[in-house]
N, C-alpha and C positions, 0 to 999 in steps of 0.2 A: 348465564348473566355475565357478559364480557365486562372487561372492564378497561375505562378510557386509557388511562397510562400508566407503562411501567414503569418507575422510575429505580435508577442507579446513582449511587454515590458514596456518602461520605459513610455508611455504617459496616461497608467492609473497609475501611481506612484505619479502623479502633477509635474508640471513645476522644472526642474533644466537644469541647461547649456543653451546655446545658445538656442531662441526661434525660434523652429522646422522648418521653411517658407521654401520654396524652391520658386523661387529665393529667397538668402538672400536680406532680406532688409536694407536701407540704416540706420535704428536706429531701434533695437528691444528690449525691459527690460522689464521683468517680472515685476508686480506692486505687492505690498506687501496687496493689500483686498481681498476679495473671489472675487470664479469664478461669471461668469455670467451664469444661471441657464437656458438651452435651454429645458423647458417644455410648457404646452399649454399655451397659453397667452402670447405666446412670439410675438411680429408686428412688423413692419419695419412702421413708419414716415420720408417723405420726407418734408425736409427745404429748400425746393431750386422751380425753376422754372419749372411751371407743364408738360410742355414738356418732362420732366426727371421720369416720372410717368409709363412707363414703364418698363425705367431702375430699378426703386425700385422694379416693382415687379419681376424683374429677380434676384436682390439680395436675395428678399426673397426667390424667389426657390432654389436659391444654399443654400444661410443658412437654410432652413427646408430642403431639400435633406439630410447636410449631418447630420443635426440631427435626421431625420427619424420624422418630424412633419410638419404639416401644415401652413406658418406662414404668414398670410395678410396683406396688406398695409394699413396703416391705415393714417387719414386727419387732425388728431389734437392729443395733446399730453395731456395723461389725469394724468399724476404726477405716475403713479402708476410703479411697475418694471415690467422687460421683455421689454422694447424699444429699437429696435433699429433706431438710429436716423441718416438723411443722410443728408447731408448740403453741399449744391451749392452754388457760387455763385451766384447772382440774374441775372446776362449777361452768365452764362456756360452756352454753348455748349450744343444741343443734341446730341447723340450718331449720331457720323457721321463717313463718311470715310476720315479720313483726310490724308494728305500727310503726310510723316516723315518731322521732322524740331522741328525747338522751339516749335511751335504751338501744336504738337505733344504729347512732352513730356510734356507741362505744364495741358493739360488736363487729363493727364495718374497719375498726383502724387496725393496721396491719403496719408492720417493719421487714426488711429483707437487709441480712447480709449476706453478698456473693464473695468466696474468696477463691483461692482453684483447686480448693479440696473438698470443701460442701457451700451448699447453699442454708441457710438459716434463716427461714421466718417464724415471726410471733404474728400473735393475733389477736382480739377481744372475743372475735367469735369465730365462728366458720365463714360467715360474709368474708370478713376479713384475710380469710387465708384465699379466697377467691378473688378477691382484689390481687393477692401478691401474685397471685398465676397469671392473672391478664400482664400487670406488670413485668414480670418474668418474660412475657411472652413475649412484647413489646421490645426488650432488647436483645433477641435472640437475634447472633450475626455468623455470616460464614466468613471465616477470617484461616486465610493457609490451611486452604482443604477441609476445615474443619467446622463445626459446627459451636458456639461458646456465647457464653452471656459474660461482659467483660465484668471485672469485680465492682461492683458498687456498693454502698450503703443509701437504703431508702427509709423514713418514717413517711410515714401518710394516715391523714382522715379526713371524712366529708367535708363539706359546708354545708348542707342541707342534706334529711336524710330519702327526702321525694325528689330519686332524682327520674324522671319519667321521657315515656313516650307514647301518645297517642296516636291508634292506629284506626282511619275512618274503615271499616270493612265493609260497610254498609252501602255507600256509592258506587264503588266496586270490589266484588267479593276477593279475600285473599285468605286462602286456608291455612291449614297447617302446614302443612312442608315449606311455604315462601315462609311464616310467622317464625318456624323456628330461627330459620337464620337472617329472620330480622330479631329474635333472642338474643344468640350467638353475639350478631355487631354490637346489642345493648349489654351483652356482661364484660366484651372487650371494653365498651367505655365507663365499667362501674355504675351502670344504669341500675333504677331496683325497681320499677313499674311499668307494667305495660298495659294500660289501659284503653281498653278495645271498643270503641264507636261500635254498636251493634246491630243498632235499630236506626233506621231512618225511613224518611219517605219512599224513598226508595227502593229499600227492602230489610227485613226482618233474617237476621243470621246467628240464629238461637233459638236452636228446638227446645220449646216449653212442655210439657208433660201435659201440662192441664190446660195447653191452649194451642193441641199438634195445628189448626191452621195459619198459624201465625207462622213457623217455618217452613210449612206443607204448601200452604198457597203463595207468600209473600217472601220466600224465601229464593224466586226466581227468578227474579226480575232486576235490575240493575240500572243505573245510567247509558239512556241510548240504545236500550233494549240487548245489550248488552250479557254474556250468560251472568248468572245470581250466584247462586249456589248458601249453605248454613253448615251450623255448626253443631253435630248430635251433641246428644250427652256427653257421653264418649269423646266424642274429638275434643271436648272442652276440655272435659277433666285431663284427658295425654296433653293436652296444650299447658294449661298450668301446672302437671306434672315437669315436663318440659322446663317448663321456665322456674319453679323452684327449686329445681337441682342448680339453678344457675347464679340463683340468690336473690330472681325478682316476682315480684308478687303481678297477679294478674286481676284488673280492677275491670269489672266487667260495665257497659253503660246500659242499660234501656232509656232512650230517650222522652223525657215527657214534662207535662202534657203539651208539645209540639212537636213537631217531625213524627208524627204518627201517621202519616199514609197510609202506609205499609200494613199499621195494624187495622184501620177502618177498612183498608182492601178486603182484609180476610175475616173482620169479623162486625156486619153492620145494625147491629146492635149498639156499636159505640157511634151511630151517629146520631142526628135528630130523627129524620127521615126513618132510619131502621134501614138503608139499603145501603149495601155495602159499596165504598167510593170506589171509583177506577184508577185500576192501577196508576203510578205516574213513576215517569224515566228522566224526567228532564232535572235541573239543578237549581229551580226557584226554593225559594226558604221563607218560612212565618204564614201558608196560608193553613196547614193543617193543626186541631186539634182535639183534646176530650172535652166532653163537658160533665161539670163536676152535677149538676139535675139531672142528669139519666141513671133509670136505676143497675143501666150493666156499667158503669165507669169505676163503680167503688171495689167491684166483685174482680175487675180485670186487674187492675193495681194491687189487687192481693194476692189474686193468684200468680201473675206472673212474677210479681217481687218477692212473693214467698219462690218459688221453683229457681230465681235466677239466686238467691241468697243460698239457698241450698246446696249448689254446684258449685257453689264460692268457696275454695279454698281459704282467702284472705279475709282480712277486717273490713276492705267496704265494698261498696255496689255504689255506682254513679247513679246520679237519677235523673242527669241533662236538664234541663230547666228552660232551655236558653231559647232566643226568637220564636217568641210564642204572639206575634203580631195582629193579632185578631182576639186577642182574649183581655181582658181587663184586669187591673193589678189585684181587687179583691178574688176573683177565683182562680187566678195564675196563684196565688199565696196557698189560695184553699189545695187546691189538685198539688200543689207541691208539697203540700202540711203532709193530705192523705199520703201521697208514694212514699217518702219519709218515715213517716211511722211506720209503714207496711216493714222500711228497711232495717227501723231500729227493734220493731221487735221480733225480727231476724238471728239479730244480735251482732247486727251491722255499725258500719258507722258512714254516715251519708255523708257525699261528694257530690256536686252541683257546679255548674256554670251560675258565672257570678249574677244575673238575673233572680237565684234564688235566694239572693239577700234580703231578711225581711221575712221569709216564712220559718216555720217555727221547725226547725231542720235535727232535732235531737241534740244529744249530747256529743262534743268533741268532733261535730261537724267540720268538713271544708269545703270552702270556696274559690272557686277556682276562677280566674280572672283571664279575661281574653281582648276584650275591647275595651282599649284604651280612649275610643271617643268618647266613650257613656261616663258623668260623673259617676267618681270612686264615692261619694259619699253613702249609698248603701251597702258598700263592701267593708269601710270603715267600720259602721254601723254593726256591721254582723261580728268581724272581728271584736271589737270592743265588747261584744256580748259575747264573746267564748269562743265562735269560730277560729280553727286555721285559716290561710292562706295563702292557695294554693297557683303562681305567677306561671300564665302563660302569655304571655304579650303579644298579641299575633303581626306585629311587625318585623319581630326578633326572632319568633321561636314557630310560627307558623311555617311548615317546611314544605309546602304545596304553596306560598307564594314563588313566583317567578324569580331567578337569579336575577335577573335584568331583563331588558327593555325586550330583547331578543331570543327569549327561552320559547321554546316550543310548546314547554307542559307548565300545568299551573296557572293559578291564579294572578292576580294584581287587585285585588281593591283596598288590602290592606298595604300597598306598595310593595314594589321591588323587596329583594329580603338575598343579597349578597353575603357573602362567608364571614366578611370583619362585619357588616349588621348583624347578625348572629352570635358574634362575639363582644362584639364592644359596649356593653350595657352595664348597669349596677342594678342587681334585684332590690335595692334597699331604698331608692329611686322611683319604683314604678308606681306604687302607691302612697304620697307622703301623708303620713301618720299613724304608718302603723308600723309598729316597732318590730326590730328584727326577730324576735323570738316568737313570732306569732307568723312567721315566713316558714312554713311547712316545707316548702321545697320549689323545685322548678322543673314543668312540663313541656318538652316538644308538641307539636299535632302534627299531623301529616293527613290534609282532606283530601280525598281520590273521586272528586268528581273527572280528572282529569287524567288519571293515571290506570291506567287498563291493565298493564305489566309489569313482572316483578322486576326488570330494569328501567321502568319508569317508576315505582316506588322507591328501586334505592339509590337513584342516579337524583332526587329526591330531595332523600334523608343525606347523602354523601356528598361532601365532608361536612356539614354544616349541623349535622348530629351529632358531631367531635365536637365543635364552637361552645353548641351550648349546654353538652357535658360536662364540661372544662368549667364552665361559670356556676353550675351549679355543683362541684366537687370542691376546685381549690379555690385556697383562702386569696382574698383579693390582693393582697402583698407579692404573691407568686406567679400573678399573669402576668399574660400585656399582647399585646397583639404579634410583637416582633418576634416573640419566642416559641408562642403558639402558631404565628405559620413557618417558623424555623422546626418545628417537629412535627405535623401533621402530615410532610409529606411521607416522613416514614412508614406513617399507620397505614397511609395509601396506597404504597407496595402490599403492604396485608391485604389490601381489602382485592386489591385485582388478582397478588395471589389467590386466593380465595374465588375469585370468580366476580365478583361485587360490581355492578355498574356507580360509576362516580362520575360526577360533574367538574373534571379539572378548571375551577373557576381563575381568570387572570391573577387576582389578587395574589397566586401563591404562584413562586417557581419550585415545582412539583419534584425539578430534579435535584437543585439543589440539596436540598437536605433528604434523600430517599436513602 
């Protein structure tokens, strides 16, 4: 996966202006000693609770990654320089999957000081110390032969603590080995979900146990006939394995009761008829669904949302909801009651496209919002009766629309969606009246009817997966546009370092600030 531009500049020059981070952080200032010197000898010591003995040695591969050194966890501190030292509290938290909430954010906030004998972070949790390693990483520069992170002082914590990405697998299949290092990009930008479209008309990418033709037959097929391909038991579980080492939890979708193609292909039983639909490749939306009168529709919903709950690592399972165009609002409410239940008494917590406002979704549900043409008034609605809410605004944060007039890939019918549209929003805007603490967080998409390739996925997400990182991390006081595309081109040397296809949109000069 090549990547569009290298760019060179000012960060072998040493620190001036605002310290380079993407997301910005809540307090960032250069220190006036030397850098800290990333050559052999450099270790990581944990001060905290030995449960968190892994997490240290994950910081250490990120900070040797991007120094290009080997650097080991070491069990006591021997005075000497090249430490870096990582401090828990004596009660944090292992790297878990926590819910969004206070508990959330308190374990995510991290501090760093660099001086040119050790490095120093604190943390609330182990999220937290995985935050200061992305950061760490971010300012890693070769300055006179050598390799250093110059001194700084950083405080940092979220703004929300769902800060996501949605990935359609289902239009076109993308496995594990591209998913990882769409992981990877997401723990650089302090991302903590990745939530994976799985099911569509299209095709089914989720071996079920108790329903092998659902991955067996409809797991083949694709957009434009296109290869399919799924996702064993096994590849799930290494997948959210994967990605909780990295501090994000993996939110899996079955879509329903629409975008079921896929599953009336393979099993026709769920239609009226009894014969099972024909496959479809193409990219129309809203004519597939179940129907809540037949008696194999209640058996399929439990089966498959018991098996998908199961392999869940995390607190919830998505249950889609959404363009169900051919169904009427009392059994779209019913068929979404039944999934629901199926997912709370899982011991889940159910997540929906905002369509499923209105049905009776359990406890500590969210709602996740995508089109802004439809009144919010059933979104309000739900919120004010207990739900989160969960802002995806597909003008801003849809990442399969087109940069412009002139992209090759992608969509347009939610409009154009350029790097400052992606950035320049207020989450507390989008739906008025509903109050900030009922704003769960904010989620990317990225739909692949159009994307075949993993540098057509991340040429994509890239940079504009940074924009709306940044809006759902720091606090609104610390942006602005001018400063966030005065740092982004730096992250952009990473990303092609790295191999990463990116989209050098006008809006930024890339070399400038690299």
């Amino acid at each position: 996966m090549a990547g569009a531009v290298s760019g060179v500049g000012s960060a072998e020059r040493g620190p001036a202006g605002p310290v380079p981070i993407v997301p910005a952080p809540v307090r960032a200032e250069w220190q006036p000693a030397g850098p800290f010197s990333l050559v052999t000898g450099v270790r990581v010591l944990l001060d905290g609770p030995p449960g968190a003995v892994q997490v240290a040695a994950r910081v250490a591969d990120v900070i040797g990654a991007a120094a290009g050194i080997e650097v080991p966890v070491v069990t006591s501190d021997d005075g000497g320089p090249g430490l870096v030292v990582l401090r828990l509290p004596a009660d944090a938290p292992g790297l878990g999957l926590h819910r969004v909430g206070a508990d959330r954010l308190a374990v995510e906030q991290y501090g760093v000081d660099v001086g040119p004998e050790r490095i120093v972070v604190t943390a609330g949790g182990c999220e937290g110390l995985l935050h200061a390693a992305a950061s760490l990483a971010q300012l890693v520069v070769r300055a006179d032969g050598g390799v250093v992170v110059p001194a700084v002082l950083i405080e940092d914590a979220p703004r929300f603590g769902w800060r996501g990405l949605s990935v359609d697998v289902a239009r076109h299949f993308f496995g594990p080995e591209v998913l990882h290092v769409v992981i990877d990009a997401m723990a650089q930008l302090k991302l903590t979900v990745l939530h994976l479209h799985l099911t569509d008309d299209q095709g089914w990418r989720l071996e079920i146990p108790s329903r092998p033709l659902l991955a067996g037959l409809s797991g083949s097929t694709a957009v434009d006939g296109d290869p399919g391909g799924w996702f064993t038991v096994e590849d799930f579980a290494g997948l959210t394995a994967y990605a909780a080492e990295r501090g994000i939890v993996v939110v899996p979708e079955i879509d329903l009761p629409g975008h079921v193609n896929a599953a009336l292909h393979a099993y026709g039983e769920l239609t009226p008829s009894g014969a099972p639909e024909p496959e479809f490749t193409g990219i129309d939306v809203g004519f597939s669904r179940l129907h809540v009168g037949l008696p194999a529709t209640e058996p399929f919903l439990r089966d498959v949302l018991a098996d998908v709950a199961a392999m869940t690592q995390g607190p919830y399972v998505h249950i889609g909801g959404d363009e169900v165009l051919t169904m009427d609002a009392a059994e779209h409410r019913a068929l979404v009651g039944l999934a629901a239940a199926r997912g709370v008494a899982a011991g889940k917590t159910v997540v929906g496209w905002q369509e499923v406002a209105g049905a009776d979704l359990g406890p500590g549900a969210i709602v996740q919002l995508w089109d802004q043409r439809e009144d919010p008034a059933r979104v309000v609605a739900a919120v004010e009766a207990g739900a989160g809410l969960l802002l995806s605004p597909a003008r801003r944060v849809y990442l399969d629309m087109k940069y412009d007039e002139s992209s090759a890939l992608g969509l347009d019918w939610a409009g154009t969606t350029g790097l400052r549209d992606a950035y320049d929003w207020d989450p507390l805007t989008v739906v008025p009246g509903v109050p900030a603490e009922r704003i769960v967080g904010i989620e990317a998409a990225v739909w692949t009817e159009t994307l075949r390739t993993a540098d057509d996925l991340f040429s994509m997400l890239l940079p504009r997966l940074a924009a709306v990182a940044e809006v759902a991390w720091s606090a609104p006081e610390r942006i602005g546009w001018d400063g966030f595309a005065a740092r982004v081109p730096r992250l952009a040397r990473r990303w092609s370092d790295a191999g990463l296809a990116w989209h050098p949109v006008d809006e930024v000069e890339w070399r400038a600030g690299a």
